[in-house]
C-alpha positions as CSV (number, residue, x, y, z in Angstrom):
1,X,-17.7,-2.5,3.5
2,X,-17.7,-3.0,7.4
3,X,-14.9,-3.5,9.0
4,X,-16.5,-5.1,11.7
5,X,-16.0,-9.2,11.0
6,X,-14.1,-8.6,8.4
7,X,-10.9,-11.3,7.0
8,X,-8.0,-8.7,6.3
9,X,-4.1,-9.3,4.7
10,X,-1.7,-6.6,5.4
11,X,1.6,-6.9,3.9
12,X,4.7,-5.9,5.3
13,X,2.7,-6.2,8.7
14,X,5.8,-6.4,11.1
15,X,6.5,-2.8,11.4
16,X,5.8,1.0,10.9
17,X,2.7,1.5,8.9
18,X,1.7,-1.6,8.1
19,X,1.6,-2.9,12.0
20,X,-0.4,0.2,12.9
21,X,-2.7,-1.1,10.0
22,X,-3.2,-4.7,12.0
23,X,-3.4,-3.3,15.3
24,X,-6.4,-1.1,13.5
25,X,-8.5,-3.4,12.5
26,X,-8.4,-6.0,15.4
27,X,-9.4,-2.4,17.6
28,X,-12.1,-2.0,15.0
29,X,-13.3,-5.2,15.2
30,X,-11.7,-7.4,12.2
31,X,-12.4,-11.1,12.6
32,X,-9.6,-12.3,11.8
33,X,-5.9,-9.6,10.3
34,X,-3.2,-12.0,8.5
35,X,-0.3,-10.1,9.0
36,X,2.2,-10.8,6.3
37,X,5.6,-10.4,6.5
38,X,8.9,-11.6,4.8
39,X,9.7,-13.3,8.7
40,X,6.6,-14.0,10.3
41,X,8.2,-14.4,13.5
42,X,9.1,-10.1,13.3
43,X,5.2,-10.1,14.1
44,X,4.5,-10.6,17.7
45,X,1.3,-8.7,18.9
46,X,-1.3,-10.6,19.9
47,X,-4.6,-11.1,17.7
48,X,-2.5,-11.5,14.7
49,X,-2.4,-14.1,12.5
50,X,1.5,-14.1,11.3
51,X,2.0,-14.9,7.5
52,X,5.1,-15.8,5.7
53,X,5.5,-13.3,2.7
54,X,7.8,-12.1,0.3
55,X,5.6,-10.4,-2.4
56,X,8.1,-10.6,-5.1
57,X,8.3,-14.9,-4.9
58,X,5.6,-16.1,-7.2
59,X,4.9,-19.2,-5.2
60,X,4.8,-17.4,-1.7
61,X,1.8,-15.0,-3.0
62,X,0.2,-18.0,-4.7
63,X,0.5,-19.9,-1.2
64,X,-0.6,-17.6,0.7
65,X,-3.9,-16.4,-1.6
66,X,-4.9,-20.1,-0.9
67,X,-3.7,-20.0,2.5
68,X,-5.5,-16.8,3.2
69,X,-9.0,-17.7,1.1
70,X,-11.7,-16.0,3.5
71,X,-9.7,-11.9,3.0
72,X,-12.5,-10.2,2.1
73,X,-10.0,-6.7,3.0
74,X,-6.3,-6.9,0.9
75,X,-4.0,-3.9,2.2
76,X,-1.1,-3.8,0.3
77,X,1.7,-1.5,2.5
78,X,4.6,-3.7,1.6
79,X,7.0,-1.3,-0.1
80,X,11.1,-0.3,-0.5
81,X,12.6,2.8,-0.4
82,X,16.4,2.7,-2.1
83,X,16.9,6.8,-2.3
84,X,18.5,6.4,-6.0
85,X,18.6,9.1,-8.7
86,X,18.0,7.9,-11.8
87,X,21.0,9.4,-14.0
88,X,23.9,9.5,-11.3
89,X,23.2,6.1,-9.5
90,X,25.7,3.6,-10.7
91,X,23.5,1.1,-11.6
92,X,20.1,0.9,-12.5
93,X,19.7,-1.9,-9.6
94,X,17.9,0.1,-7.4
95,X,15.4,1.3,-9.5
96,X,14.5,-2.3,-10.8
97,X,14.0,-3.6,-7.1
98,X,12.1,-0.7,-6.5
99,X,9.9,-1.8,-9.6
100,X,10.1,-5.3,-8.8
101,X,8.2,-4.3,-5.4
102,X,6.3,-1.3,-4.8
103,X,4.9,-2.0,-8.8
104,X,4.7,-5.7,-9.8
105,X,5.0,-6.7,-5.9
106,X,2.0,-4.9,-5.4
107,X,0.0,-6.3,-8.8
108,X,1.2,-9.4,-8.1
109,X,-0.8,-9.6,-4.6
110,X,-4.2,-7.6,-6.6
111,X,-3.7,-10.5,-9.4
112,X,-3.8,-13.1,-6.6
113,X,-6.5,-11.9,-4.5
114,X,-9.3,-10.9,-7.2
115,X,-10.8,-13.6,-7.7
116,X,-10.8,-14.6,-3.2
117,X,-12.6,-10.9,-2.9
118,X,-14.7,-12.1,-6.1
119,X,-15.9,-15.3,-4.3
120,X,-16.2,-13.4,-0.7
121,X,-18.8,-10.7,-1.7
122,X,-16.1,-8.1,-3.0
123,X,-14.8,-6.5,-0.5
124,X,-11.7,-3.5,-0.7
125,X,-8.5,-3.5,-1.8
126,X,-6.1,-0.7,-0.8
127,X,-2.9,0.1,-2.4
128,X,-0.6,2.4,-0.8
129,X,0.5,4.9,-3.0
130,X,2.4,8.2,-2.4
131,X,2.6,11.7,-3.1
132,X,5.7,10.9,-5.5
133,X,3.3,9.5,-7.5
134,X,2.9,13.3,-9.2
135,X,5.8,15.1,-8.1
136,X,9.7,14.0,-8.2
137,X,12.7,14.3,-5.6
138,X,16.0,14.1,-8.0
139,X,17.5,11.8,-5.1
140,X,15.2,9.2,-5.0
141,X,14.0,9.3,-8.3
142,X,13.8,6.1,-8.8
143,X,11.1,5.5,-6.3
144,X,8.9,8.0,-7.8
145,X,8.9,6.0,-11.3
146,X,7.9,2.8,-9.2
147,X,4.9,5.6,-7.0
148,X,3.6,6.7,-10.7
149,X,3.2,3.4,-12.4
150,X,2.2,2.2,-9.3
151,X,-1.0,4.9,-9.3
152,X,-1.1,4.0,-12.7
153,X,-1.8,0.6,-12.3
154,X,-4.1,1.4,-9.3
155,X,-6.3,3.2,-11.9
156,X,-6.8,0.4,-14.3
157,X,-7.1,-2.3,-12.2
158,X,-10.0,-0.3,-10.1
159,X,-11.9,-0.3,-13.1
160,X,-11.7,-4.1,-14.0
161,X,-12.3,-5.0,-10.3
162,X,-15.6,-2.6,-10.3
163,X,-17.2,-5.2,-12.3
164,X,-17.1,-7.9,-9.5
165,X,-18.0,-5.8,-6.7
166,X,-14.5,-4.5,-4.9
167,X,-13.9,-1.1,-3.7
168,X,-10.1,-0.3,-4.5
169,X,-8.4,2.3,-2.8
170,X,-5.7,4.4,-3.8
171,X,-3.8,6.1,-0.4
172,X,-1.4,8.7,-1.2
173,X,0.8,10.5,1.4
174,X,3.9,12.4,2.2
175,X,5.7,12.3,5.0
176,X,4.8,9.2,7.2
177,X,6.4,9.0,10.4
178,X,8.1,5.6,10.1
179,X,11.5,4.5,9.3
180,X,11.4,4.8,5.9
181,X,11.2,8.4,6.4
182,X,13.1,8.4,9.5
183,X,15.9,11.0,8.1
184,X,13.8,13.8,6.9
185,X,13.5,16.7,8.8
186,X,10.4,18.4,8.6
187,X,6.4,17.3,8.9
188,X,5.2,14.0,9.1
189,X,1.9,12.1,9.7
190,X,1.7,9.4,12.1
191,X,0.5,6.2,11.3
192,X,-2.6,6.0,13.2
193,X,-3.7,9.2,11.6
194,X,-3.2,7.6,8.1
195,X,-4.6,4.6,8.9
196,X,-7.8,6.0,10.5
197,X,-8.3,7.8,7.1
198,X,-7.9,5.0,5.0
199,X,-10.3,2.3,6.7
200,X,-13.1,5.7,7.6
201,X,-12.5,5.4,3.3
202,X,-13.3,1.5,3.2
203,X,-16.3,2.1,5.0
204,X,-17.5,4.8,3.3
205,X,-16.7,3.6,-0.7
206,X,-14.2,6.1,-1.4
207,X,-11.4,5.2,-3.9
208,X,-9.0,7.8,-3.1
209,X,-7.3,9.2,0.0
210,X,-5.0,12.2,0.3
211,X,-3.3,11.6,3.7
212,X,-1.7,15.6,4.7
213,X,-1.6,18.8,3.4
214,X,1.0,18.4,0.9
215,X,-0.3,15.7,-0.8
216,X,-3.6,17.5,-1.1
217,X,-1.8,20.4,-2.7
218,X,0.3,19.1,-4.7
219,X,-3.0,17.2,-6.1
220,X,-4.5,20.5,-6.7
221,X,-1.9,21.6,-8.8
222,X,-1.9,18.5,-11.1
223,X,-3.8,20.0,-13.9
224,X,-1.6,23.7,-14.2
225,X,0.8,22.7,-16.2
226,X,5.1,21.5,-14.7
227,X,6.4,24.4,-13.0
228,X,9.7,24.8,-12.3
229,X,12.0,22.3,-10.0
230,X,9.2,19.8,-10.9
């Protein structure tokens, strides 16, 4: 699909990656970018079309998948990040919000907005994803279960919305240089670079982006087997 004229819904819209998403698409010539966000008043650029969102409330998604009717482009970036292992945490809290967002969030907003890319020609969804959906960090275990079942869930739901037309889009990456990942020390993408990739994808029909190097490699190694510390 073009992304020229297009109706796009970005979740979690009000910083990091997801803004740089927004700002993207009005410079590539969206029509209109809802930019959805648990306070719409965090999102202040101009051109954007704020949206009140919390993707784990039911009723908001419902409201705003009539609210939002013409999308024709669904980019769901909202995500949480709670850096819990899964043996030593003292509770298993973290890893159920972590489900609760980056998982059913996440399928929640694809359930919702189906059938509004069904009725507007098809269109793309994108789901970001991340390179801890195949390999673990023992500290934040937690969100890797949420990445897996999340790539998981990427997979099937790519093949029932094939039948009506929509491109879905499954973006894993390492490293991104936001604040979720403002305390690691080492190489990180910037937004704009993973952003460019991932709409260049929309345009082109392709279901699967590998952000960096590491995520490519770590990809490549998929089928030999767990090696050690994995």
């Amino acid at each position: 699909m073009s992304i020229t004229g297009a109706t796009a819904l970005v979740t979690g819209a009000n910083r990091g990656l997801g803004r740089a998403f927004a700002l993207s698409l009005l410079e590539r010539g969206a029509r209109t970018v809802y930019a959805a966000a648990r306070d719409p008043r965090a999102v202040t650029d101009p051109g954007l079309t704020p949206v009140a969102l919390d993707i784990t409330d039911p009723d908001a998604v419902a409201a705003v998948a009539e609210r939002c009717a013409d999308t024709d482009l669904l980019i769901n970036n909202a995500g949480i990040l709670h850096g819990s292992s899964l043996l030593t945490a003292e509770s298993l809290d973290a890893a159920r919000a972590e489900l609760e967002t980056n998982l059913f969030g996440t399928l929640a907003m694809s359930r919702a907005f189906a059938p509004v890319l069904a009725k507007n020609g098809g269109g793309a969804l994108v789901n970001m994803l991340s390179v801890l959906s195949w390999h673990t960090l023992p500290s934040i275990g937690s969100y890797g279960v949420s990445k897996a079942a999340a790539w998981s869930m990427t997979n099937a739901i790519r093949e029932e919305l094939r039948e009506q037309g929509t491109l879905t889009v499954g973006v894993h990456a390492a490293f991104i240089d936001t604040d979720m990942a403002a305390t690691v020390d080492g190489p990180k993408t910037s937004p704009a670079d993973v952003v460019q990739q991932v709409l260049d994808a929309v345009e082109a029909g392709r279901e699967e982006v590998l952000a960096d190097d590491i995520t490519r490699q770590v990809k490549a190694v998929l089928s030999g087997g767990v090696p050690d510390g994995v």
